[in-house]
N, C-alpha and C positions, 0 to 999 in steps of 0.2 A: 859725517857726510849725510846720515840718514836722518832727518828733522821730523821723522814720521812718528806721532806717538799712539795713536790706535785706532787700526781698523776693522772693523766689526767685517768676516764674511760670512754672510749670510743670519739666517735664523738661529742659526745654532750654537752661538756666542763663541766662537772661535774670534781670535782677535790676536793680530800681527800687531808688535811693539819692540821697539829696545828693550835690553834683556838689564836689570838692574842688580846692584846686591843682591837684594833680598832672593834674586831667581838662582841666586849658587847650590844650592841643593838639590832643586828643583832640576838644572844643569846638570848634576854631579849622576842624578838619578838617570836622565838621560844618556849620559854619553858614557855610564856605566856598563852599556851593552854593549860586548868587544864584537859582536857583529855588525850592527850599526857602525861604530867608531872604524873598525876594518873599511866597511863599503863607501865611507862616507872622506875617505882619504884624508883626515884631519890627524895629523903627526904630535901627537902629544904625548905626555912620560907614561909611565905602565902603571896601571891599575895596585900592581904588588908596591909601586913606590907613592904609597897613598899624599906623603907631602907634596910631592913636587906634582902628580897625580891634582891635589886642589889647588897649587899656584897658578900650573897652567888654565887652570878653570876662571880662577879671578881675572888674568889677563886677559880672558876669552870677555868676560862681563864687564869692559874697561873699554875695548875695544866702542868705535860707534860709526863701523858699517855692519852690525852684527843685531837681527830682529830674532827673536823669541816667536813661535807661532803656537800659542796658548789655547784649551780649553779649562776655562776658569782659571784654577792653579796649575793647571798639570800643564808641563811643556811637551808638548809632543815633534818637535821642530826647531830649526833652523834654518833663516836664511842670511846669506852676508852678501853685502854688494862691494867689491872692491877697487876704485879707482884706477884705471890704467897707468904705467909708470909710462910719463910724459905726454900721455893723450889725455887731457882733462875729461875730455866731451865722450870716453867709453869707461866702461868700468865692466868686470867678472861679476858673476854671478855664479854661487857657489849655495847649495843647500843639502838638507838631510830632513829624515823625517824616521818616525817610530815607525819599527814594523805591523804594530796593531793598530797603527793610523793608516797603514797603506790601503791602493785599492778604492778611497770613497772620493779622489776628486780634489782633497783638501789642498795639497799642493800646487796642483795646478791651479785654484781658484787663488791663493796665495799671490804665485807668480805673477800670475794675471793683474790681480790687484798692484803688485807693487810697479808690474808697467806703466798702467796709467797714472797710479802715484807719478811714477817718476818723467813721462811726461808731461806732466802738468807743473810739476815744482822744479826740477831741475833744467840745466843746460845737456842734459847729457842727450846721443843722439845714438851712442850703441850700446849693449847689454849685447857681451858674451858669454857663452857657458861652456864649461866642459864636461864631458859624460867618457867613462870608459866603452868598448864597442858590445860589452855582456851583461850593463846596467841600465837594464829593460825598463826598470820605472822611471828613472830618468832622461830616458831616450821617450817615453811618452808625454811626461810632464812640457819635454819642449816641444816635442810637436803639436800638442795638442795647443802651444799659448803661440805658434806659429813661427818656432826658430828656422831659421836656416841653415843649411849645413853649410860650412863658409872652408873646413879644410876636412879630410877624415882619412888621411896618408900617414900622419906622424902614429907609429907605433900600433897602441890600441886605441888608441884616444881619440875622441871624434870633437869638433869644434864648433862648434854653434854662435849663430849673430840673431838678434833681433834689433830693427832699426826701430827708434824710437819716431822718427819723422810720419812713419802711418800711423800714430793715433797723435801726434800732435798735427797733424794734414783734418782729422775727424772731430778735432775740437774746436 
């Protein structure tokens, strides 16, 4: 789904791409952190069952709504956009990010980037996200790229919309 193969944000050579073979280690290193992996609500097998532990990493890397957000080699990120079942024209938005990356901005510049991306190349008109009501960074990353809170009744979980029609209205 995602036809994006590199975005340079900013000076500092960070750059959002599809996550390829060669990033499975690079992968493994990341999502080796059971507190990341906890926060990040990504249900994969346990660290102690190290095979099934790198299969489900390979199918992560196979996958292609799933960007890598890079400094040089080092991943420090993830973003996946996933298609809506039966609404072509929305798709989830789902991300993680390293905890020694938090705090500078990165993500949100990310997000940001991959809206306009995605107004400009795609059909699509919404971009949802979900955040729990105690995942503070993630509750700022969408306000700041200017989600909407669209439900925030179901359990803890709050729902967020971004319409894509205001930056394709600016271009």
């Amino acid at each position: 789904m995602i036809d994006l193969r590199l975005c340079r944000l900013g000076s500092n050579g960070w750059c959002l791409r599809p996550l390829q073979n060669s990033d499975l280690s690079a992968l493994r290193n990341l999502l080796a952190d059971e507190q990341l992996l906890r926060q990040s609500g990504l249900l994969l097998p346990s660290l102690a069952n190290p095979v099934a532990f790198s299969w489900a990493l390979s199918r992560l890397v196979q996958r292609d709504d799933l960007l890598g957000l890079f400094t040089g080699e080092h991943l420090a990120g993830l973003i996946s956009l996933t298609s809506g079942a039966g609404t072509p024209q929305r798709a989830e938005l789902g991300y993680l990010l390293e905890i020694p990356a938090r705090g500078r901005g990165l993500m949100t510049r990310a997000v940001g980037h991959l809206l306009r991306w995605l107004a400009r190349q795609t059909d699509l008109t919404v971009v949802e996200a979900h955040t729990m009501r105690d995942n503070l960074p993630s509750i700022r990353v969408l306000k700041r790229c200017h989600f909407s809170i669209m439900d925030n009744d179901i359990s803890q979980e709050i729902i967020w919309e971004y319409n894509l029609e205001r930056i394709k209205e600016e271009l």
